[in-house]
C-alpha positions in Angstrom: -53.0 27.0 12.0 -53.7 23.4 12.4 -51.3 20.9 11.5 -49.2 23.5 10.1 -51.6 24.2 7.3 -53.0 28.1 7.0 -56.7 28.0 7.9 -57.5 31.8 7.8 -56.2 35.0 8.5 -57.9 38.1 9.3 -57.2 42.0 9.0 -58.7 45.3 7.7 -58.5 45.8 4.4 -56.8 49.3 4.8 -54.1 48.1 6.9 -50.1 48.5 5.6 -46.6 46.9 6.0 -43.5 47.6 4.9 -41.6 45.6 2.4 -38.2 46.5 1.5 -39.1 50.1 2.4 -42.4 50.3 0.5 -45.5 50.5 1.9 -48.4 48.1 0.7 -51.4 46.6 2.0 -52.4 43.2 2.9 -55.0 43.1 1.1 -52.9 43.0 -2.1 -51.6 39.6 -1.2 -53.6 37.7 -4.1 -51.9 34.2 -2.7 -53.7 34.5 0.4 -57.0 35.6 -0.5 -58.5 32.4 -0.6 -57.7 32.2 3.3 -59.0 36.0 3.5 -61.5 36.0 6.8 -64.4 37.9 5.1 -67.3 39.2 6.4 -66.8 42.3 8.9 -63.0 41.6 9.2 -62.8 43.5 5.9 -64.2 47.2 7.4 -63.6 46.5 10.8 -61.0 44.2 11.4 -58.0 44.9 12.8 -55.2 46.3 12.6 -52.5 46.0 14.8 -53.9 43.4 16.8 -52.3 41.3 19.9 -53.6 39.9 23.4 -55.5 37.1 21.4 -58.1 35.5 23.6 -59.8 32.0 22.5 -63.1 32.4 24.5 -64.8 29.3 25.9 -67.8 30.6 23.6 -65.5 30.4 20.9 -65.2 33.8 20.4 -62.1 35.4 19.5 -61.2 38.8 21.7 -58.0 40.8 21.1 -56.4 44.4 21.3 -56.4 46.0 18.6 -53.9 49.2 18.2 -56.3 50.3 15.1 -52.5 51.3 12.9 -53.8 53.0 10.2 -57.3 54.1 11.8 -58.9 56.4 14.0 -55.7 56.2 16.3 -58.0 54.8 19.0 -56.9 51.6 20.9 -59.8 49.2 21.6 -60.5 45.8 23.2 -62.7 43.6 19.9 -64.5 40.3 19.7 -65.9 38.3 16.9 -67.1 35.2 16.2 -66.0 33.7 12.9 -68.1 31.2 11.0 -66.9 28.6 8.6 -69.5 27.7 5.9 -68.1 23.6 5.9 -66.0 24.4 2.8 -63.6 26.6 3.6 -64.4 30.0 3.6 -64.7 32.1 7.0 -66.6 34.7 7.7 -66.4 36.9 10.9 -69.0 38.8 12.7 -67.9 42.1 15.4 -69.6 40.8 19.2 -68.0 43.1 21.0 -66.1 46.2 21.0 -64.8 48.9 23.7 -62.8 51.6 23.5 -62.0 54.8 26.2 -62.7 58.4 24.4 -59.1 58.6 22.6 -56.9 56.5 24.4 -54.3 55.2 21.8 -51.6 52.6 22.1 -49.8 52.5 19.0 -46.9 49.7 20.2 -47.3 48.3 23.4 -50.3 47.7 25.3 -52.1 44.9 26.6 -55.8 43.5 27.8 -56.9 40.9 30.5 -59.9 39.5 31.9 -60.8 39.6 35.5 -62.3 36.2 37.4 -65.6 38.4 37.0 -65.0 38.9 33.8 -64.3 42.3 33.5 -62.2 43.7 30.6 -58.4 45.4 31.8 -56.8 47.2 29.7 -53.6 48.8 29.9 -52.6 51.6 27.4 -48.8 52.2 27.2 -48.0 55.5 26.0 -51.1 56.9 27.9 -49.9 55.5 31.5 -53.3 54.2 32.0 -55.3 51.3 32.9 -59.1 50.4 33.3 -60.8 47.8 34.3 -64.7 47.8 32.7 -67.4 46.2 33.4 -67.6 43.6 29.8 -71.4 44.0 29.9 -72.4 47.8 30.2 -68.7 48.8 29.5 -69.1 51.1 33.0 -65.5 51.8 33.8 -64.7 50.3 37.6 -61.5 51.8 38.0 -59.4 54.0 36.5 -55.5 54.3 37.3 -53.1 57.1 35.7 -49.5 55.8 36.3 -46.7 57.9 36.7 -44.4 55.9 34.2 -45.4 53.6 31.1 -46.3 49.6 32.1 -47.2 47.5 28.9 -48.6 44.6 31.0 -51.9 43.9 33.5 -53.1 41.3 35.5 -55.4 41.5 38.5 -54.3 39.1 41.2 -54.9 39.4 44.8 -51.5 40.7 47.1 -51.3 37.8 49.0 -52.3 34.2 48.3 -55.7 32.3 49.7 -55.9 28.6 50.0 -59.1 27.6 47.9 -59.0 30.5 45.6 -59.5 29.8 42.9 -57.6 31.8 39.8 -58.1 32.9 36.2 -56.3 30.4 34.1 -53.4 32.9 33.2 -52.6 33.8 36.7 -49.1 33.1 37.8 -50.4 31.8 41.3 -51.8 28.9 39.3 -48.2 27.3 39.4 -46.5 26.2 42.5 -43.7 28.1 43.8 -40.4 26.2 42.7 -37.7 27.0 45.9 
């Protein structure tokens, strides 16, 4: 959105709502199709999607809870390109995803200050934190109950630290 105006919007053409109790696809929206993020948002875009990340690069990086595919959760990234009038195409930069882990409702992903990938899958009671470059998993952590959120902050606080951006430590204590 920018000034309240609809730039783009971007899912897989296979994915469904519910209107009024009848299933349909986005794709059938013939009012937005001129806003339609083409490119490999159509066969691979997703479906489900939350955790948006804005990259410095530009990039855009989400979760993607794949609804009506594979039932496999992943972390994606793509870079969309505007052609100067309008139209937006997107290109897949990165992808992960563990064997079958699948979060169909809640689940979440982070980024370490390394910039490692976390993600947390709900209904699974597990979270990993991978390596964003050879996707080599650094830790693995089965939970004994569900957690829909993860962050990677340090248990106590150090002076000159410094922070990723969405780390509550960033803020001052308020007493």
């Amino acid at each position: 959105m920018n000034e309240w105006k609809l730039k783009w919007w971007m899912v897989a053409d296979n994915h469904r709502y519910d209107v009024n109790g009848k299933s349909t696809q986005f794709a059938n929206l013939k009012s937005l199709e001129q806003y339609r993020v083409k490119g490999d948002a159509l066969q691979d875009g997703p479906s489900g999607q939350h955790a948006l990340f804005l990259h410095q690069n530009g990039k855009l990086g989400m979760f993607d809870n794949q609804k009506d595919r594979n039932n496999i959760s992943r972390y994606i990234e793509y870079e969309i390109k505007d052609d100067g009038n309008g139209n937006y195409t997107a290109q897949k930069t990165d992808e992960y995803s563990y064997n079958s882990l699948y979060a169909p409702s809640r689940s979440d992903v982070d980024f370490t200050e390394e910039g490692n990938i976390l993600l947390c899958y709900t209904e699974e009671k597990t979270i990993l934190e991978v390596n964003k470059t050879s996707k080599d998993i650094l830790l693995k952590l089965n939970l004994p109950f569900m957690s829909y959120r993860v962050d990677k902050i340090p248990l106590y606080y150090d002076k000159g630290r410094k922070y990723s951006e969405d780390s509550n430590l960033k803020q001052p204590l308020v007493r």
